[in-house]
Biopython code that builds the backbone (N, CA, C, O; Angstrom):
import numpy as np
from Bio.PDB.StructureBuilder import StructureBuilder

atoms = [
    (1, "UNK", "N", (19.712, -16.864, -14.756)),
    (1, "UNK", "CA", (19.197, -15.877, -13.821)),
    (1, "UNK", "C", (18.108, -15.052, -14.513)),
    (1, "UNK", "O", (18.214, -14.551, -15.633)),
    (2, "UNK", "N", (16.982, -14.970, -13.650)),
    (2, "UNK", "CA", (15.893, -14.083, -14.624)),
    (2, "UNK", "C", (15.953, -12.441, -14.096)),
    (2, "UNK", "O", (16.083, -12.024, -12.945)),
    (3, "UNK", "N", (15.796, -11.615, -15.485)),
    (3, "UNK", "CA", (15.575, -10.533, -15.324)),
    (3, "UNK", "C", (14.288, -9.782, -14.741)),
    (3, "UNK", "O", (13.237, -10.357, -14.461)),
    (4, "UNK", "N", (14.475, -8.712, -14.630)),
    (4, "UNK", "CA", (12.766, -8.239, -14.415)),
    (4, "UNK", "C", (11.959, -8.713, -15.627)),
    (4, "UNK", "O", (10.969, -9.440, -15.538)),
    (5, "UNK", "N", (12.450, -8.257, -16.719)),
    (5, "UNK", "CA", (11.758, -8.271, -18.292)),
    (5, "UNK", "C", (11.300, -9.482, -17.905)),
    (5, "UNK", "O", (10.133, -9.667, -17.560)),
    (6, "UNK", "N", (12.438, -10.628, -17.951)),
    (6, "UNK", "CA", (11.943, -12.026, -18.392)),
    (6, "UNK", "C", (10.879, -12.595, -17.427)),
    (6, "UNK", "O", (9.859, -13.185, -17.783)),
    (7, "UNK", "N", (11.267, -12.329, -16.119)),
    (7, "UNK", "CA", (10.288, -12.414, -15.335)),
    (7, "UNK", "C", (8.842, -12.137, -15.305)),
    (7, "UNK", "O", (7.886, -12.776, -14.864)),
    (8, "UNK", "N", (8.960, -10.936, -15.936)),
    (8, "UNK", "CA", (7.369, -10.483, -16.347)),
    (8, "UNK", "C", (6.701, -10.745, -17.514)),
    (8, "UNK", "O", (5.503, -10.538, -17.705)),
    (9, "UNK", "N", (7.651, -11.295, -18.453)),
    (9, "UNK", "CA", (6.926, -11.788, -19.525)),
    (9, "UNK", "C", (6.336, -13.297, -19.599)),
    (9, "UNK", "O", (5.481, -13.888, -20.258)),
    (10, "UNK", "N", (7.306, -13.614, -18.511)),
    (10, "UNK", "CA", (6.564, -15.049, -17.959)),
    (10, "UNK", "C", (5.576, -15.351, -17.686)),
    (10, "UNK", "O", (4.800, -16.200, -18.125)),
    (11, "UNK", "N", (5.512, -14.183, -16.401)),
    (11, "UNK", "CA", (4.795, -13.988, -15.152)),
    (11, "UNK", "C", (3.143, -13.642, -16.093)),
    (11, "UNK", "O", (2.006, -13.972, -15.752)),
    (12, "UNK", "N", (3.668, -12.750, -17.536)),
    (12, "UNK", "CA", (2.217, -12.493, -18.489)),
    (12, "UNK", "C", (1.891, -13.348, -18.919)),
    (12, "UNK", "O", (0.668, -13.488, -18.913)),
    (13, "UNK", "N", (2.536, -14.206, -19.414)),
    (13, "UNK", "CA", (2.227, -15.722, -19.961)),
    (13, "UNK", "C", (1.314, -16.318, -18.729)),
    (13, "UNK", "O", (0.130, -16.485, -19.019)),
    (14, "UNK", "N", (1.641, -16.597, -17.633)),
    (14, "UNK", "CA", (0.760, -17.461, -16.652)),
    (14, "UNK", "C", (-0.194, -17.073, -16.229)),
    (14, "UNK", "O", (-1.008, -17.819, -15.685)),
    (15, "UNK", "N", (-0.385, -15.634, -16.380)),
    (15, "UNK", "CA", (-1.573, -14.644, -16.788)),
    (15, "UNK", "C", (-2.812, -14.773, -16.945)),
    (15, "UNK", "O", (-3.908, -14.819, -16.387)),
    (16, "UNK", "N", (-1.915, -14.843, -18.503)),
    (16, "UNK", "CA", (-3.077, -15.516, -20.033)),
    (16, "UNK", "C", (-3.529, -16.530, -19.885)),
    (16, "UNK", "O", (-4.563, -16.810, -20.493)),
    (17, "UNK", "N", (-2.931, -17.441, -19.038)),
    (17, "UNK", "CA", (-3.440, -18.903, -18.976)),
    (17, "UNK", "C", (-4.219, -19.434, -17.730)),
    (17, "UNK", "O", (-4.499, -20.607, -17.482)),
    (18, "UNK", "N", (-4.612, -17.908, -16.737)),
    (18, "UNK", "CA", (-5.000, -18.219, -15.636)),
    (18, "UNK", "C", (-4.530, -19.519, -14.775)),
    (18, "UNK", "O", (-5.208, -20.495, -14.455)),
    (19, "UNK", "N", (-3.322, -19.268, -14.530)),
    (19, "UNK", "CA", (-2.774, -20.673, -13.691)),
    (19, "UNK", "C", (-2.530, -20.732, -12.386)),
    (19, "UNK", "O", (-1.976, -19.780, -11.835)),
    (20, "UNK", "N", (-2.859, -21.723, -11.765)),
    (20, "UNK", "CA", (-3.424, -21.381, -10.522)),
    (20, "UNK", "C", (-2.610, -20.101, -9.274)),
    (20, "UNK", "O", (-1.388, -20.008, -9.396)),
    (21, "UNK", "N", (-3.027, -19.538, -8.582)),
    (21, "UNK", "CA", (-2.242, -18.571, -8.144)),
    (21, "UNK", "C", (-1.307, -19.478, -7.583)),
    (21, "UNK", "O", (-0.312, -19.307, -8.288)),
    (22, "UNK", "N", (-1.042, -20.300, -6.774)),
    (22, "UNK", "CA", (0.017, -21.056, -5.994)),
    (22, "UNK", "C", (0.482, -21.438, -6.390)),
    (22, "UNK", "O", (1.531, -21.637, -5.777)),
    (23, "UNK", "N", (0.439, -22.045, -7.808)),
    (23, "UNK", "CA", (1.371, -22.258, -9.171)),
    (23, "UNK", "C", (2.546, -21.283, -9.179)),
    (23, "UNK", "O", (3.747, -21.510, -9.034)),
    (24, "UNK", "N", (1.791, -19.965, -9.415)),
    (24, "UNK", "CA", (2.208, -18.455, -9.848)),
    (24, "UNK", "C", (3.456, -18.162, -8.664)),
    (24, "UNK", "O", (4.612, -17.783, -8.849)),
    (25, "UNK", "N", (2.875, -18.432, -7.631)),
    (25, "UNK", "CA", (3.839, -18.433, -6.309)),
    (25, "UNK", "C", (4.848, -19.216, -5.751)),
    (25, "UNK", "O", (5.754, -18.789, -5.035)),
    (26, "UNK", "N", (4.605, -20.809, -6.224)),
    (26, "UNK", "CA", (5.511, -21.401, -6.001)),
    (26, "UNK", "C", (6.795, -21.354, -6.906)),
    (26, "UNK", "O", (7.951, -21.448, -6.493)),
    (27, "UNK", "N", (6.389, -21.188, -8.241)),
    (27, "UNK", "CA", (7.326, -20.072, -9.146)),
    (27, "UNK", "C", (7.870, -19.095, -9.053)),
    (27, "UNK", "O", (8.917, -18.934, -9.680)),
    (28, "UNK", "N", (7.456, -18.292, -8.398)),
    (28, "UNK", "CA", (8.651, -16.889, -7.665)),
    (28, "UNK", "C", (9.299, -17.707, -6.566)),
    (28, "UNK", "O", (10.525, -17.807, -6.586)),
    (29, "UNK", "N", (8.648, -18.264, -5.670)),
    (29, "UNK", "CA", (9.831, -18.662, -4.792)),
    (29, "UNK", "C", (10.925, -19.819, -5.218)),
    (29, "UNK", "O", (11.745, -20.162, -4.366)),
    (30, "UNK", "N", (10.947, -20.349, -6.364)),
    (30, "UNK", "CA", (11.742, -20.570, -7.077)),
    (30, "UNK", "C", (12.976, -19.685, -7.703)),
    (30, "UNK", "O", (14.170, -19.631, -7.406)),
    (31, "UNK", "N", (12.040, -18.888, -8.881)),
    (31, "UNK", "CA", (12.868, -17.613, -9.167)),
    (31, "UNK", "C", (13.982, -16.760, -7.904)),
    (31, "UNK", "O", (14.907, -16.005, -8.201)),
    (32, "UNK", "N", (13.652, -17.065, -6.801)),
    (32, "UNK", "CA", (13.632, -16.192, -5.915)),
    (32, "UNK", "C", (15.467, -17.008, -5.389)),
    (32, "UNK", "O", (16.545, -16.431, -5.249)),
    (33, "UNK", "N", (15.127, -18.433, -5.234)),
    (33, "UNK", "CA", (15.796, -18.972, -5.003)),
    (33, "UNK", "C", (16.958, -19.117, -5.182)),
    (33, "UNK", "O", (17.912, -19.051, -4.406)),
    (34, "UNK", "N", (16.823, -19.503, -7.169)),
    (34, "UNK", "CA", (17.664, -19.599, -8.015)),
    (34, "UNK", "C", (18.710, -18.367, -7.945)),
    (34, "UNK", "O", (19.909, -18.472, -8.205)),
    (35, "UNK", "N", (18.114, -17.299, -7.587)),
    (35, "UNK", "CA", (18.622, -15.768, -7.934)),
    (35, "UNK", "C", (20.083, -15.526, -7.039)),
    (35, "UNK", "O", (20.375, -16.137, -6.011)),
    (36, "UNK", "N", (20.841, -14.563, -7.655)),
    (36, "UNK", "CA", (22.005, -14.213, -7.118)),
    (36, "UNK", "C", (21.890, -13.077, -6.132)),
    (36, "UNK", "O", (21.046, -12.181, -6.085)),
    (37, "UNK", "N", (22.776, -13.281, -5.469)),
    (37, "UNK", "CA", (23.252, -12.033, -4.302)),
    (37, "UNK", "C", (23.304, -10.258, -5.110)),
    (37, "UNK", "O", (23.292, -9.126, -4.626)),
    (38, "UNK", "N", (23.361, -10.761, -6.448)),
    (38, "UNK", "CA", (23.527, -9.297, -6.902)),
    (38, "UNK", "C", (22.261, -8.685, -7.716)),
    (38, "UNK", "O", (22.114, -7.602, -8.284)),
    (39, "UNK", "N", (21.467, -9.725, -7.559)),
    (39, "UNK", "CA", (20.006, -9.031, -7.833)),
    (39, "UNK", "C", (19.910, -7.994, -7.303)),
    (39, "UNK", "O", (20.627, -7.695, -6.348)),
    (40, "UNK", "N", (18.590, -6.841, -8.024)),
    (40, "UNK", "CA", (18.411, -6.086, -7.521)),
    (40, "UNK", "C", (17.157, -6.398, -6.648)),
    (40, "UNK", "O", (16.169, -7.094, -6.883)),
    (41, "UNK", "N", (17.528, -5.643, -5.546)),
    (41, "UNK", "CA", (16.987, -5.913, -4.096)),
    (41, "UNK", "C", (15.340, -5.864, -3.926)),
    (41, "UNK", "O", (14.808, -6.633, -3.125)),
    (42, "UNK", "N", (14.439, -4.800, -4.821)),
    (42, "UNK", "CA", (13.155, -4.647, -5.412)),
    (42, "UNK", "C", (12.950, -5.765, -5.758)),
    (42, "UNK", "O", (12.349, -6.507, -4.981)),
    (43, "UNK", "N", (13.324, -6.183, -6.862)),
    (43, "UNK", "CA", (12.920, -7.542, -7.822)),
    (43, "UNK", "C", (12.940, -8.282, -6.325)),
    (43, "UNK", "O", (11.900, -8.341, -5.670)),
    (44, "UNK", "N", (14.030, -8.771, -5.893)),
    (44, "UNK", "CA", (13.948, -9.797, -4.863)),
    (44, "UNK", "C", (12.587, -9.831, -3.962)),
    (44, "UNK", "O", (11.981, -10.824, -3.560)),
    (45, "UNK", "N", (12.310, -8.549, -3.779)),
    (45, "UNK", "CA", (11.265, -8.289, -2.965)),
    (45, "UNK", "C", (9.503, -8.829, -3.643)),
    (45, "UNK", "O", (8.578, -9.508, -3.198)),
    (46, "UNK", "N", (9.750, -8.139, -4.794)),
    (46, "UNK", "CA", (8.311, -8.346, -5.241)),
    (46, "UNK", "C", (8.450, -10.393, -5.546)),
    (46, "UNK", "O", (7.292, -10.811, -5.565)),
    (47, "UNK", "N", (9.167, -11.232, -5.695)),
    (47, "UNK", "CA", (9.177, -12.044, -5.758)),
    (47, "UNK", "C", (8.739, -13.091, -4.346)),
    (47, "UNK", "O", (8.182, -14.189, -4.373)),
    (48, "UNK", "N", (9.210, -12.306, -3.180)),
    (48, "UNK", "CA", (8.540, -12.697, -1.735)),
    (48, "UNK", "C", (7.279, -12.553, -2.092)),
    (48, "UNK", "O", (6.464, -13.467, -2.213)),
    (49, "UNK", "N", (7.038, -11.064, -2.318)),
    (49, "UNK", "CA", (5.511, -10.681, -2.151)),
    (49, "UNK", "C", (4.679, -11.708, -3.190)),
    (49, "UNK", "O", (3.625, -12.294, -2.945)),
    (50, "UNK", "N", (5.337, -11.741, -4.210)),
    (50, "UNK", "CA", (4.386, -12.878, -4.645)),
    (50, "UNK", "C", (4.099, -14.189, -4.322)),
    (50, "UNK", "O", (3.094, -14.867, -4.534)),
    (51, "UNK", "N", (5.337, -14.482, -3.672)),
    (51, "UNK", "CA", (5.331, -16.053, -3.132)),
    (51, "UNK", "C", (4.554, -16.237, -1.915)),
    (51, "UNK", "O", (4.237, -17.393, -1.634)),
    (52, "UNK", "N", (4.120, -15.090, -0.985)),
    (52, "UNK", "CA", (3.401, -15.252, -0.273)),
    (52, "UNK", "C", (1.716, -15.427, -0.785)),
    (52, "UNK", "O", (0.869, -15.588, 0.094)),
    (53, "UNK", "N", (1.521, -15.408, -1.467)),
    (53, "UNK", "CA", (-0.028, -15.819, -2.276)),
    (53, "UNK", "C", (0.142, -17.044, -1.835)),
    (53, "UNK", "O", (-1.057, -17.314, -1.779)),
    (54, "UNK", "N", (0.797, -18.263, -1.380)),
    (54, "UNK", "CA", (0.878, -19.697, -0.835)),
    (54, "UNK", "C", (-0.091, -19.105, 0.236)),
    (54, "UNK", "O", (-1.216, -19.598, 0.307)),
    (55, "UNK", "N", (0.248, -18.109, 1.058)),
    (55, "UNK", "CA", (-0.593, -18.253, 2.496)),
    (55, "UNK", "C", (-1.486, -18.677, 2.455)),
    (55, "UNK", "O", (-1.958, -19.553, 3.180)),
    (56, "UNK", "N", (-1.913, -18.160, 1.609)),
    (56, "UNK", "CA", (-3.948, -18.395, 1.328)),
    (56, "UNK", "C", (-4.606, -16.988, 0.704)),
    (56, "UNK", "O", (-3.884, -15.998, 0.588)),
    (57, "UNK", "N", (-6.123, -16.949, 0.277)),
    (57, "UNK", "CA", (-6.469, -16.516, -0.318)),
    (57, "UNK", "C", (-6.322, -14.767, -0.166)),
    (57, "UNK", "O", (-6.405, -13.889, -1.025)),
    (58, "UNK", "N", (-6.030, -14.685, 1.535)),
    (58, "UNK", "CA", (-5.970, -12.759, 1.560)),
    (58, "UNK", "C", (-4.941, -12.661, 1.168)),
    (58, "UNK", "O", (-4.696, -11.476, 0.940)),
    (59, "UNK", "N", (-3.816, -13.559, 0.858)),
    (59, "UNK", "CA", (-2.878, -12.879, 0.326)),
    (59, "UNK", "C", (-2.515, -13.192, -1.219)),
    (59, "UNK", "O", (-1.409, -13.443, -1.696)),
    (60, "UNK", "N", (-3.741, -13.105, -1.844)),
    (60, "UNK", "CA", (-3.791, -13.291, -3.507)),
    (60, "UNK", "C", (-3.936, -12.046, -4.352)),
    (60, "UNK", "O", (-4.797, -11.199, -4.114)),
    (61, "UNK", "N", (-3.084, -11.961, -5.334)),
    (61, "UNK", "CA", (-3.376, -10.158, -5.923)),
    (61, "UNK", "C", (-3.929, -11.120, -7.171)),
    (61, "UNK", "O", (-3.622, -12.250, -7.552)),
    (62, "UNK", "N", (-4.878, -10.141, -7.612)),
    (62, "UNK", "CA", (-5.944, -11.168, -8.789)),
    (62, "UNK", "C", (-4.633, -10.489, -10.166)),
    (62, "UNK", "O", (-3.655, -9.742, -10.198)),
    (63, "UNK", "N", (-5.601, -11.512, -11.299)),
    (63, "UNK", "CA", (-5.268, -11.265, -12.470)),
    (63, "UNK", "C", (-4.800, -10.335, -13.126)),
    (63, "UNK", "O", (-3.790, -10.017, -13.754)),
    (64, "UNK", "N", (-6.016, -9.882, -12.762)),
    (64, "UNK", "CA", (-5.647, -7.987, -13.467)),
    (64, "UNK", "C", (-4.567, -6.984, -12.832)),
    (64, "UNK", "O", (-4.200, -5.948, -13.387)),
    (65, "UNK", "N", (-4.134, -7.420, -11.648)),
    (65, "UNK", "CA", (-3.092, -6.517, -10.695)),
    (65, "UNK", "C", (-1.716, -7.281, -11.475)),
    (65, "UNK", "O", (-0.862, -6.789, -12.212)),
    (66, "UNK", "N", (-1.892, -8.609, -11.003)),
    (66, "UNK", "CA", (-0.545, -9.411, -11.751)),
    (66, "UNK", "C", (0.041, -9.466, -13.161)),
    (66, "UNK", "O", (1.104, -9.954, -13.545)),
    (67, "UNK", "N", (-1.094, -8.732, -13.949)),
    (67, "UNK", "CA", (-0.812, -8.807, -15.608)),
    (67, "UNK", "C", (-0.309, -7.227, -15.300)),
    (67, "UNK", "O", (0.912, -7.282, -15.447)),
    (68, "UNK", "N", (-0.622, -6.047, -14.996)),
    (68, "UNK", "CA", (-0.051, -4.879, -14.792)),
    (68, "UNK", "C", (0.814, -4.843, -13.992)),
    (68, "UNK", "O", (1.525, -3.843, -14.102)),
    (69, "UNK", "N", (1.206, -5.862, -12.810)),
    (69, "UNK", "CA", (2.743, -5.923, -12.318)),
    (69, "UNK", "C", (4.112, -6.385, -13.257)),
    (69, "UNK", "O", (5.305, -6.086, -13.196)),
    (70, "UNK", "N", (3.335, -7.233, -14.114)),
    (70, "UNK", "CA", (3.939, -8.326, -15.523)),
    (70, "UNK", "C", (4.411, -6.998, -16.373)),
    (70, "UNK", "O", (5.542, -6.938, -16.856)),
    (71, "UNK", "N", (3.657, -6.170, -16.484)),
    (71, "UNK", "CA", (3.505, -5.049, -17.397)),
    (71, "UNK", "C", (4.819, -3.977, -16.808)),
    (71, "UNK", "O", (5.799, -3.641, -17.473)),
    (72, "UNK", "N", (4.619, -3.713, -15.881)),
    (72, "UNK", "CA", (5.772, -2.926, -15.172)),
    (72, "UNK", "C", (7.394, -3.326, -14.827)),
    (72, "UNK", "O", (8.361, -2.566, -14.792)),
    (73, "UNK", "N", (7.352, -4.482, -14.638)),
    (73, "UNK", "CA", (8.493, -5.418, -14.525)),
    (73, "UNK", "C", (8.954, -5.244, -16.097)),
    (73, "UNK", "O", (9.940, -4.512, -16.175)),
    (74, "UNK", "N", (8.541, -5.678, -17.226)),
    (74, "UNK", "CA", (8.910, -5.487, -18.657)),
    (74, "UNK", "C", (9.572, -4.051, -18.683)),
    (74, "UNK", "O", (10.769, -3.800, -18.542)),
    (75, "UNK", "N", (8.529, -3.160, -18.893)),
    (75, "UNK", "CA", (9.370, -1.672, -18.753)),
    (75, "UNK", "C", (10.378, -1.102, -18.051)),
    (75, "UNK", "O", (11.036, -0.094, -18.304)),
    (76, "UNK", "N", (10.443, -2.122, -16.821)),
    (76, "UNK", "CA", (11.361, -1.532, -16.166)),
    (76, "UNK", "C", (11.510, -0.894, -15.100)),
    (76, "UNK", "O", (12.464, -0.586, -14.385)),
    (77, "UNK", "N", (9.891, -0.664, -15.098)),
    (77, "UNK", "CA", (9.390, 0.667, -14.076)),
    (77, "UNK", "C", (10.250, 0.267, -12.453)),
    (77, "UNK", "O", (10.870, -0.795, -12.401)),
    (78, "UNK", "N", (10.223, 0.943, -11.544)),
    (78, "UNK", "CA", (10.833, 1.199, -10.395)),
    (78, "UNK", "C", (9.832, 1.392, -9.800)),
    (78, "UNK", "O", (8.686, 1.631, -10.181)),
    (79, "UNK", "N", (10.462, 1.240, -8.430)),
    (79, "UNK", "CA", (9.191, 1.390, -7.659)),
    (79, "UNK", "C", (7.822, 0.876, -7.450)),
    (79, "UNK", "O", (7.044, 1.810, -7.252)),
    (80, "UNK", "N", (7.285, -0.223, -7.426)),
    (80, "UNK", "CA", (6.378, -1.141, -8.548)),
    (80, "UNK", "C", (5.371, -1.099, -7.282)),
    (80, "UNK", "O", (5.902, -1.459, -6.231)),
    (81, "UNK", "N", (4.301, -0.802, -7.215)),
    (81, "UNK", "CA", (3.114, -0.819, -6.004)),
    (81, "UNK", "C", (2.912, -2.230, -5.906)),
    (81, "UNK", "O", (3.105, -2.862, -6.944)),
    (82, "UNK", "N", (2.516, -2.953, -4.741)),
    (82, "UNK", "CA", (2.228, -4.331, -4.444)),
    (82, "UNK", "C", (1.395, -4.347, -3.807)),
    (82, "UNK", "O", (1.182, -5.367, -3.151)),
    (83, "UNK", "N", (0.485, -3.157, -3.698)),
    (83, "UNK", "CA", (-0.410, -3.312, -2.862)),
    (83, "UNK", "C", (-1.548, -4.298, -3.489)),
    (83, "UNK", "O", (-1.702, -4.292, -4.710)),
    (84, "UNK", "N", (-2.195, -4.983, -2.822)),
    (84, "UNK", "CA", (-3.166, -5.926, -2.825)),
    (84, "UNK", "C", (-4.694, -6.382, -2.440)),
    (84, "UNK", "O", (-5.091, -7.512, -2.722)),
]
sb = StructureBuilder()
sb.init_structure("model")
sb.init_model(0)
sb.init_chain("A")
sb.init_seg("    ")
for serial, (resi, resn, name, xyz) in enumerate(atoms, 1):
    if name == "N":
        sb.init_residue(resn, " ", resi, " ")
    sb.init_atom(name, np.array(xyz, "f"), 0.0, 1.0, " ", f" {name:<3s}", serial, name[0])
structure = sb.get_structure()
């Protein structure tokens, strides 16, 4: 089961490697999948929000938003903006 941390240190890794966003997305909705009923309910969320980047391009948060979401998920932070 992935944590926020691990999640975001991933999520920085695919980052660094610019990989394709639908890559990036079909990977949370994985994560998303895999995940238990006792996740916390945020995490669950930002993992939709990312998996929706499949839609197409308006719903893509670039690099630099996703390496500082990567960044916030690690710390821990709460409350995590998704705006896009």
């Amino acid at each position: 089961m992935y944590t926020r941390a691990r999640f975001g240190k991933e999520l920085k890794e695919r980052v660094s490697f610019q990989e394709d966003i639908r890559k990036i997305a079909a990977w949370a909705h994985e994560v998303y999948i895999e995940g238990s009923p006792d996740q916390d309910v945020e995490f669950l969320r930002i993992l939709l929000i990312l998996n929706k980047m499949e839609d197409g391009p308006e719903f893509s948060i670039c690099f630099k938003r996703l390496n500082e979401i990567a960044d916030d998920l690690i710390a821990g932070k709460r409350n995590i903006n998704m705006d896009y």
